[in-house]
N, C-alpha and C positions, 0 to 999 in steps of 0.2 A: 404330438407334443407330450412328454413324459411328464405325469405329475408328480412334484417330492409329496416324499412321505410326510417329511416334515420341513414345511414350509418356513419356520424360523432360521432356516440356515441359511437363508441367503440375505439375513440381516445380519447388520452389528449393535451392541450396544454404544450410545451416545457417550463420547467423551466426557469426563470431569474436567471442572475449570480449574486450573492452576488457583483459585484462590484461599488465600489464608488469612485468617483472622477476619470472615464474612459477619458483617453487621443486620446484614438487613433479617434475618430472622426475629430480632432483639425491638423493632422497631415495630410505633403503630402508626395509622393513617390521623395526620391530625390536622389536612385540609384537602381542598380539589387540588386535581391536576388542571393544568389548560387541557382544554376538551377541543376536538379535530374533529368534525365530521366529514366520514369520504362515500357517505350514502350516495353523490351527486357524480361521483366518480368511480368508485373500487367498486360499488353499492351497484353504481349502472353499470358496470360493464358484465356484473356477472350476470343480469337479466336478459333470459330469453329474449326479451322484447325490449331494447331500453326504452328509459321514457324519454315522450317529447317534451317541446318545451313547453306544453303547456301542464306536464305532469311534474316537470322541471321545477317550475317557478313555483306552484302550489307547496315545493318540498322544499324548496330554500324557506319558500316564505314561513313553513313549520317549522324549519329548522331555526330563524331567526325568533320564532315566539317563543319555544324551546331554551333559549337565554345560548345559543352558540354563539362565540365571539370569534371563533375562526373556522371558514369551513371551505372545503376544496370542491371547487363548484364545475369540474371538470378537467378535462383531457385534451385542450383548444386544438393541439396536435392531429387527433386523430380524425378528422375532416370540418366540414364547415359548417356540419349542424352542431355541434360542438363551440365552436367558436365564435358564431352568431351569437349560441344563446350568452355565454360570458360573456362578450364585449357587448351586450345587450343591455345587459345588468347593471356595467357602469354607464351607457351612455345614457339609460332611462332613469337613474337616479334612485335604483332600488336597493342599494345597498346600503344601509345603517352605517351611522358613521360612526357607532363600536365595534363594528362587525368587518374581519379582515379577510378577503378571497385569497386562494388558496387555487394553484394549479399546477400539473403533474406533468413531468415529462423528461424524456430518456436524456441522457449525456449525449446530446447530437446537436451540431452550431444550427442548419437550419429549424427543429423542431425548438427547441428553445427561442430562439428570437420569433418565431409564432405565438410563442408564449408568452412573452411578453407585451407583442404586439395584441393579444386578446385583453390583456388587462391594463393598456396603453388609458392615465385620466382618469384613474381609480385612486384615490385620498392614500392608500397603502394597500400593500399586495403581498403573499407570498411567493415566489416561485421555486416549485421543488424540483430537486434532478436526482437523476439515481442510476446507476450504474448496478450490476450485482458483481460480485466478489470472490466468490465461493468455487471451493473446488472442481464441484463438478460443473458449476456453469464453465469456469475458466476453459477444462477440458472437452468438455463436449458441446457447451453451445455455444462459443467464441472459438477454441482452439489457440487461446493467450496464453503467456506466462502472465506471473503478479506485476512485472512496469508495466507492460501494457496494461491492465486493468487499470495499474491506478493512473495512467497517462492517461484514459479517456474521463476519470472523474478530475484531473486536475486541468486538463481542454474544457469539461463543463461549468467548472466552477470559474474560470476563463471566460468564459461566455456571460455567464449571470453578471460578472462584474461588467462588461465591456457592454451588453443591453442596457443593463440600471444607468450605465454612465449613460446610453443615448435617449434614454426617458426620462425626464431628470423632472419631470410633475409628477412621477408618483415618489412617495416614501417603498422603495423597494427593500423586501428582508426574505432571507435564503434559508431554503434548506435542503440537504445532501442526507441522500439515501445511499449504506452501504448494502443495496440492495443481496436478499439470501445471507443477512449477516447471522441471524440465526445456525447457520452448517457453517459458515466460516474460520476461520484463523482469528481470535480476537487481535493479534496483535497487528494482522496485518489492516487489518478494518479499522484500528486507531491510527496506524500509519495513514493508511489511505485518510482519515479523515481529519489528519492532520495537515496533510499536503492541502486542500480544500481549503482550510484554514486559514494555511500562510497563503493563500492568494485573493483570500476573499477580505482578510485582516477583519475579524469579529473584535466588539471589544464589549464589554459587561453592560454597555447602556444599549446596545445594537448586538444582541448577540447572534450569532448561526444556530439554525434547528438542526441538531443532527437525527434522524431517526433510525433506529437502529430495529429492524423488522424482524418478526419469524414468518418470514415469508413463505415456508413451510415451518408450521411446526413438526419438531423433529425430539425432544425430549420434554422433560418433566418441568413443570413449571416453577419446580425450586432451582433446577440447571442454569432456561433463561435467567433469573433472577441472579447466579453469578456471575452471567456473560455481563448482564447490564450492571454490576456493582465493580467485576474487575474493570468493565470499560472506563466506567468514570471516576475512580481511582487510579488509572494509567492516563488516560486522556492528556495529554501539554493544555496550560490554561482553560482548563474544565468551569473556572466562571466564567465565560463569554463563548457557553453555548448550554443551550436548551436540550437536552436530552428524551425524545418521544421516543414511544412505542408504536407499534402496531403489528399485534398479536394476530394470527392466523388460528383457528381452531382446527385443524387436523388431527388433533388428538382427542379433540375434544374439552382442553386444557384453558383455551383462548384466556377467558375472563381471570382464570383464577394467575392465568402468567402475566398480566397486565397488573394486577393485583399486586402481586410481590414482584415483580419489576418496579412498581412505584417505591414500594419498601426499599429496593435496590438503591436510590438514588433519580431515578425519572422523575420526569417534569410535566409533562404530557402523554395523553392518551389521543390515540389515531382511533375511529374506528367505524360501524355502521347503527343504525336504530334495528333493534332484535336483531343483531350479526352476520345482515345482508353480505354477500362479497362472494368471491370467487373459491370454488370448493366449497367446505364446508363452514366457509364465511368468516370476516373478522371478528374481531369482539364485540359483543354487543354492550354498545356504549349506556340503555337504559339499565342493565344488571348491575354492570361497574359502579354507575352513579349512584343506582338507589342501593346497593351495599351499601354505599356512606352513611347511609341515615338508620343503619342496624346497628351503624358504631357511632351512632351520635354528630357526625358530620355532614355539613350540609354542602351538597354537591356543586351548586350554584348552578343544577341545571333545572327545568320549571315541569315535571313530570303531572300536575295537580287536576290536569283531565288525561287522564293516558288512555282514555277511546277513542277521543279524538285524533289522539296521536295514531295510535293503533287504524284507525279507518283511512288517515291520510298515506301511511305508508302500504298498505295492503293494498289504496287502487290507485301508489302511481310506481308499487313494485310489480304490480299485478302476482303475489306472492302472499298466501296467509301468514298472518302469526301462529304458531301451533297452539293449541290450548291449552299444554304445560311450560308454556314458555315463563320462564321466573317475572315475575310480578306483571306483565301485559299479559299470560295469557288466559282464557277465558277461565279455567278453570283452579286456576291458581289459586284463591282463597278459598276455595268450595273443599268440604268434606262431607264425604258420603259417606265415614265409616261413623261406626256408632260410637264408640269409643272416643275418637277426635271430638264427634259433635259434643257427648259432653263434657271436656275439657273446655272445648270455644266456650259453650255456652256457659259453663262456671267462670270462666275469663273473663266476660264480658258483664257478667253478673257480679264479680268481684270491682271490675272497673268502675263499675257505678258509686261503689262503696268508696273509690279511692279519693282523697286529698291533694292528689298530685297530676301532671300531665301521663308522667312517665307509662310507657306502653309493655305490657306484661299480660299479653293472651296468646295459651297455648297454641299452638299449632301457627301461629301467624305471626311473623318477624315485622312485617308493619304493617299498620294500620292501612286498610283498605281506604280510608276514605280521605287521606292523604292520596292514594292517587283518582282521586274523583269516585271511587265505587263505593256501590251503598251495603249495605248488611245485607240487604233481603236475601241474596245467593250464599252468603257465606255457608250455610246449613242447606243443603238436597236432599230429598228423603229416592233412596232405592232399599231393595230388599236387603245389603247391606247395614243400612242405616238400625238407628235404637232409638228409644226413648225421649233421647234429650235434643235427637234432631227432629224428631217431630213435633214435640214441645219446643222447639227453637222456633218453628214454622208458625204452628198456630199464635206464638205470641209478636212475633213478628208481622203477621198478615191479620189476624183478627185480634187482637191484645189480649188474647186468653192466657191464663198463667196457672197452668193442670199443676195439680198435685206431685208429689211424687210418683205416688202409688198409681193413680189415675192413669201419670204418664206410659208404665209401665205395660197397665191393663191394653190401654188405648194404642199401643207400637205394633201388639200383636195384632189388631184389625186391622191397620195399615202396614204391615207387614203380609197381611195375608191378599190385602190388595195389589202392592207390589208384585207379589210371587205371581197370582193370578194374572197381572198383566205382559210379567215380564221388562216394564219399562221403568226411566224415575218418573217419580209423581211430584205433581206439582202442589203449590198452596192447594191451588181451586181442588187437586183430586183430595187431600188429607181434611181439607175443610168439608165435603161433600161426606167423605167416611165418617167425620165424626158428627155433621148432624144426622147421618144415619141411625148412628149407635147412639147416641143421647139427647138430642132436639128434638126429631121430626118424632110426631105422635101416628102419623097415618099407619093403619096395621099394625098398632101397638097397644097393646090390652088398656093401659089408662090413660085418657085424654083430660086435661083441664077442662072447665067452661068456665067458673067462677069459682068464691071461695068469700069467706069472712070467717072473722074467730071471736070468737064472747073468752070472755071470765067467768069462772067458781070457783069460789078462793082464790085458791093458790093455783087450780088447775088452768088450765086454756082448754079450749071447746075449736077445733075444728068443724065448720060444716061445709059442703062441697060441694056442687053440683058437676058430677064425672061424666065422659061416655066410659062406660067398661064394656069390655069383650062388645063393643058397635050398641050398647044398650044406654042412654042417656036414664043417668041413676043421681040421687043424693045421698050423699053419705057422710057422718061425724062421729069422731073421734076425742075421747080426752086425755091428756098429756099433762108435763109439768113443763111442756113450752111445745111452741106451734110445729115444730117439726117432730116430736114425740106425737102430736095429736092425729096429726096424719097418716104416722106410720100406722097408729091406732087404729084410724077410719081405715084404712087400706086392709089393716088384719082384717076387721068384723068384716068387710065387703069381698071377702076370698080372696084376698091377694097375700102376698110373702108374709112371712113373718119376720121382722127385720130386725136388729137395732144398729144405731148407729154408732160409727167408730171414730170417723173424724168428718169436721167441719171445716172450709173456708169460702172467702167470698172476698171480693175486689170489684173495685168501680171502672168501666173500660171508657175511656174518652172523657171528654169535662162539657161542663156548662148543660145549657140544654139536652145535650145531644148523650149525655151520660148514662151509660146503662151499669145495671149489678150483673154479673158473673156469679154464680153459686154454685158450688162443687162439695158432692156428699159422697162418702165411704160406707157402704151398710154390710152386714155382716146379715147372715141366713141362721135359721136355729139350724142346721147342719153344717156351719164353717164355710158356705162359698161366699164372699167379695163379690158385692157391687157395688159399682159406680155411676155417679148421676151428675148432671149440670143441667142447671136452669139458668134462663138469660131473661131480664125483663128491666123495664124501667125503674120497678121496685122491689125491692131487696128481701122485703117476705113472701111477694109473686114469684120471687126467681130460685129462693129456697123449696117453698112447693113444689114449683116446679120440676128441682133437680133431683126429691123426693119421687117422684111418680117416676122421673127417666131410671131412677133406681128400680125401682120397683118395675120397670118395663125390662129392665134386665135379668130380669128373673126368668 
């Protein structure tokens, strides 16, 4: 087999749509569509393993908490575990009576009347038919011209009517797939789905679903979006029918053509949870929905635990979510660059300041905790990472809130951690580093034991009781305040010679249980920077403290 040189020649580029004067560019989103779920059907068939029914009914039953009020709960046609489980559904009393089943199946008189007989005593029912259309199915996987195509969707649509008349307990409503309308002739796929029409007689209180598929997709997603604006501009009686989607991602495109298909003129979205389906799967209907709330719309669908979500589709797809999967996947809010981190972490330090709900943190288009996640991951620290995602960590997991400068000093020690391990670190590792570097006393030249401070005049009188260098010593210093005294006592006892350049200190937790934070900047009579923190219940215990951790960084 001869390979081309250049493999683009055996493509063409995608046709333009006749249309003129396109609106939907001009247009924004300013509600839901009806929402479709075909995780139960499009969703199973493309799994290696479909689920049973006992993976079945765990997923309707998400889908129905989820706030879906129509969802295609199978393929009754395709044998009898199939069709068990749906006429299960209605005869055990499990379907909500907001919530409307939905089932698939080819333009064929005996597969149809199956289909309806699966949803036979259900309050109301969808039943979808679909034919494809398109040229090359025409020629090569039928060998029709265009009557025949449209004679077998106008026999199905014949069918649905002449079933609905023999089941006359349920509320039965249609809808026609001009299946591969994406590659198609638009006009002949309004033909065809006008002929459906006139035999089914929709009218604006009872309208027909037409759903117009990119069953492959095959161009750009502003294309689809004229195919669906010329459709329903050309359409006979375009209000007594529901105009759905359902976007295939072959291009990769899926979400963003369902997107401006709705701009188009749609009404509804077809689709699966994280864009389970056959190839490279449908739309995924959680990105579509929670878009809306980046534009201020609310989807009406109920995403506000999406781990839950996320654990129930993963073991009855038996299929991970990836972990850059938009907003479900693991790693979605997490920044490990240093730069991101401190954007978040200003983000979220401005939000505190704000007066309004309104959401405005870099790097993050919503609010993680809107879908159930909590801060603690938003910030990862790897060797990547800087300053202000370490300091995101520490104040996040121990309420410590470092300095600037501090922050800075303290990225390189966990920086140098990181490198050395090669992995990310977690709180426990960044917490461990830094009472390395500024708490623990063991194998550090000055230890606490005690302390009190007198008055002279105006001065303070530090006196101490230290271990230095493993020697249990006392030693006092005088100042014009307690932390000048000490530095004092530290000089006369051979240690640095210091002063200090900046001061602060903050309370971590309340009531009882409240400690001080104290955090010191000293400066060497030869210009090197160090830094100290003491932690204690009292706040001139904790300043000492953070005095000697300085002085131990010498």
């Amino acid at each position: 087999m001869t390979m081309l040189r250049d493999p683009s020649a055996k493509y063409s580029a995608f046709p333009q749509v006749p249309l003129t004067n396109r609106e939907w560019p001009a247009r924004v989103t300013t509600s839901a569509p009806i929402w479709l779920s075909t995780d139960m059907r499009d969703g199973n068939q493309a799994l290696i393993d479909p689920m049973d029914a006992e993976k079945k009914a765990r997923f309707f039953d998400l889908l129905v908490r989820i706030g879906l009020k129509e969802i295609e709960v199978g393929f009754p046609s395709a044998g009898a575990t199939e069709f068990d489980f749906i006429s299960g559904l209605v005869r055990d009393g499990r379907i909500p009576e907001d919530v409307t089943p939905q089932v698939l199946t080819q333009s064929r008189a005996d597969l149809i009347r199956t289909s309806f007989d699966s949803l036979a005593g259900a309050k109301t029912a969808i039943v979808h038919v679909y034919n494809a259309v398109s040229p090359a199915w025409r020629k090569i996987v039928f060998g029709m011209e265009m009557d025949e195509i449209k004679g077998i969707a106008i026999d199905g649509a014949k069918q649905l009517r002449d079933n609905a008349a023999r089941l006359p307990g349920t509320d039965w409503r249609f809808e026609y797939s001009p299946e591969t309308f994406s590659t198609a002739e638009i006009d002949f796929s309004i033909e065809v789905c006008e002929a459906v029409m006139d035999i089914l007689q929709p009218t604006a209180d009872k309208p027909i679903i037409l759903n117009l598929p990119a069953t492959v997709e095959a161009s750009t997603a502003n294309i689809y979006a004229d195919q669906i604006e010329y459709f329903c501009k050309n359409l006979p009686n375009r209000d007594r029918a529901i105009i759905s989607l359902h976007t295939h991602n072959d291009r990769g495109t899926g979400v963003a053509a369902a997107e401006l298909g709705l701009l188009a003129g749609a009404d509804r979205v077809e689709g699966c949870l994280f864009g389970n389906g056959e190839r490279t799967g449908n739309t995924c209907l959680v990105t579509v929905a929670l878009n809306m709330y980046t534009q201020g719309v609310d989807p009406m669908l109920d995403f506000s635990n999406i781990d839950e979500v996320i654990q129930t589709v993963e073991y009855c797809n038996n299929l991970p979510v990836h972990p850059r999967h938009p907003y479900g996947g693991e790693l979605v809010y997490t920044a490990f660059s240093g730069s991101h981190q401190d954007a978040i972490k200003k983000g979220f330090a401005a939000r505190e300041r704000q007066n309004d709900q309104r959401w405005e943190v870099p790097y993050l288009p919503i609010d993680p905790a809107d879908l159930g996640r909590s801060y603690e991951a938003v910030i990862r620290v790897n060797s990547q990472s800087g300053k202000g995602g370490v300091a995101w960590v520490l104040e996040q997991d121990k309420g410590l809130k470092l300095p600037k400068k501090m922050q800075a000093s303290f990225s390189h020690v966990v920086q140098a951690v990181a490198d050395s391990t090669s992995r990310e670190l977690g709180a426990e590792d960044i917490w461990h580093a830094f009472e390395r570097q500024y708490l623990t006393t063991e194998a550090k030249r000055f230890q606490l034991v005690d302390w009190s401070e007198s008055h002279a005049g105006s001065d303070r009188i530090f006196a101490g009781k230290l271990t230095i260098d493993g020697t249990p010593r006392s030693v006092s210093g005088r100042g014009n305040g307690l932390m000048s005294s000490v530095i004092a006592a530290l000089a006369e006892s051979g240690g640095p010679v210091m002063d200090i350049v900046d001061y602060s200190e903050h309370a971590i937790g309340q009531g009882s249980n409240v400690q001080a934070a104290a955090y010191v900047e000293c400066r060497t009579a030869d210009g090197k920077s160090l830094f100290g923190c003491g932690l204690d219940t009292d706040v001139a215990t904790a300043s000492v403290r953070a005095i000697l951790s300085a002085a131990n960084g010498a």
